[in-house]
C-alpha positions in Angstrom: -44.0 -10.3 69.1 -44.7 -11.6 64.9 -44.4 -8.9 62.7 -48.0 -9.3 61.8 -49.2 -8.4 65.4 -47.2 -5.5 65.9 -48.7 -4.3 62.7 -52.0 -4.8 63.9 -51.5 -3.1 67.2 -50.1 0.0 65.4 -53.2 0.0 62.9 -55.5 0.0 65.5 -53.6 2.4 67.3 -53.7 4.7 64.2 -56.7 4.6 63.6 -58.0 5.4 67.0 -55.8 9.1 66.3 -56.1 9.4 63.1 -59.0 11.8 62.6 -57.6 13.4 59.3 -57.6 9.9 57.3 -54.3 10.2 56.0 -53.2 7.1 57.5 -50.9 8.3 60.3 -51.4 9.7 63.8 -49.8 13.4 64.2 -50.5 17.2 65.0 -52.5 17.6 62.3 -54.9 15.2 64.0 -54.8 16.9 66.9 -55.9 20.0 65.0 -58.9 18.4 63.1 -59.8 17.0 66.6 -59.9 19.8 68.6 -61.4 22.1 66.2 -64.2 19.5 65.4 -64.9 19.7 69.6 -64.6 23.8 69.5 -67.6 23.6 67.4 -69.2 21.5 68.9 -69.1 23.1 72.4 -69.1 26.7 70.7 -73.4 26.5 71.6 -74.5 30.3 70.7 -71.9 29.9 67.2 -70.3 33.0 68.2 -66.8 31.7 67.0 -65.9 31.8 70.3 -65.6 30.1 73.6 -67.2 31.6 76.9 -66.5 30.2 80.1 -69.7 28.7 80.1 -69.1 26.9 76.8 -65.4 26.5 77.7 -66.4 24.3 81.3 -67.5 21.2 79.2 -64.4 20.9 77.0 -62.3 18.9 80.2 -65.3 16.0 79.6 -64.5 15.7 76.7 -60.9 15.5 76.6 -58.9 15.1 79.7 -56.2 17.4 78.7 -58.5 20.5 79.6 -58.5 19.5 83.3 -55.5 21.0 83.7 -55.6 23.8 81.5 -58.2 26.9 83.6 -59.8 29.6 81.3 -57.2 32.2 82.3 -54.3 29.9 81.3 -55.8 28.9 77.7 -56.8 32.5 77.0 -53.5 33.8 76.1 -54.5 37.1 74.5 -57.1 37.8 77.6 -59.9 38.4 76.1 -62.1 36.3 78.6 -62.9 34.1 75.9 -61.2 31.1 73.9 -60.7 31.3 70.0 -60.3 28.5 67.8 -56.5 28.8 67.5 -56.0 29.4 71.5 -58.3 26.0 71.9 -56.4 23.9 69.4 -53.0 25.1 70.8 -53.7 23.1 74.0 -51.2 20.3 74.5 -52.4 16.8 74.5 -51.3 14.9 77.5 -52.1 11.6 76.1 -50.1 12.2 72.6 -47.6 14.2 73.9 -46.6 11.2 76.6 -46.8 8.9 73.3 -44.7 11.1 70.8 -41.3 10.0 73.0 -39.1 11.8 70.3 -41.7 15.0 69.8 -42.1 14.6 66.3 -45.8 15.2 66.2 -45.7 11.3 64.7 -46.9 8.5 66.4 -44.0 5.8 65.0 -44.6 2.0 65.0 -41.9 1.6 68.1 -44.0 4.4 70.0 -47.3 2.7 69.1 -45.7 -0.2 70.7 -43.9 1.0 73.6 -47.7 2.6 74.6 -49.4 -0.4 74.0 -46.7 -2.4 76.7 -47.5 0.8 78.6 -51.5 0.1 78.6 -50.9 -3.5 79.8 -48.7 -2.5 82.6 -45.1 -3.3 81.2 -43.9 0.2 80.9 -40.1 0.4 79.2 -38.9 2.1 82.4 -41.8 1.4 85.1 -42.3 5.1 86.1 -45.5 5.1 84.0 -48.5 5.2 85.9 -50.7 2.9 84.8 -53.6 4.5 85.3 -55.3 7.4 82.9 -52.8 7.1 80.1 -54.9 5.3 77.7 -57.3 7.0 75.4 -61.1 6.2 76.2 -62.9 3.7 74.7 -64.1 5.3 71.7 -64.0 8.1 70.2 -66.3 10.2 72.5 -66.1 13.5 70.2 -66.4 11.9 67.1 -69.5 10.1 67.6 -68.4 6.6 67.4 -66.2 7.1 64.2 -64.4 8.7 61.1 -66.6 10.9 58.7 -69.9 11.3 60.7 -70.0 14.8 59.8 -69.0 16.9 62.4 -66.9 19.2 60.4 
């Protein structure tokens, strides 16, 4: 592949993660991502997640299907704080990051995007649910729309 391809499937691949606008996709975008969805699912404001509130986080990120209440509630206080929520791994990154950095590299961007059109480096990728969704579902379409 040119140089000037590769580049462009890495920008694009950025940008999809990179909710902090610093050019890069990491943890720190992770953070700013799922804090931006604690708020938003956080209905009464109390700060905190009830189970109620806490049911509709796995619809809008797929990592919360495998993570119950009980599991993400690690002080047991039968309800999720900010800092238990954002400490959730992210299946889709963390299957990305193939040295655990917390930085999506150029050769990682890559390697996913061979992954997404069914050449996986070692062919014991699924196929199937590795890509992110087709926007940015809790961001409302894009970068600065003022969910903070």
């Amino acid at each position: 592949m040119d140089p000037q391809r590769m580049e462009h499937i890495y920008l694009q691949f950025v940008e999809r993660w990179d909710y902090n606008q610093d050019g890069l996709a990491t943890c720190d975008d992770l953070t700013v991502k799922r804090s931006r969805l604690f708020k938003r699912l956080d209905a009464d404001k109390s700060g905190d997640l009830t189970s109620g509130e806490f049911r509709y986080a796995k619809f809008e990120d797929k990592s919360f299907m495998f993570f119950p209440l009980d599991r993400v509630d690690t002080n047991a206080s039968a309800t999720i704080e900010v800092d238990e929520f954002v400490a959730v791994s992210d299946s889709s990154f963390l299957h990305t990051d193939k040295d655990k950095n917390c930085v999506i590299s150029r050769q990682e961007a890559m390697i996913a995007a061979r992954e997404l059109r069914g050449g996986g480096e070692s062919g014991d990728h699924s196929k199937g649910g590795r890509g992110k969704r087709g926007g940015r579902s809790d961001e409302g379409g894009g970068h600065g729309d003022g969910h903070d």
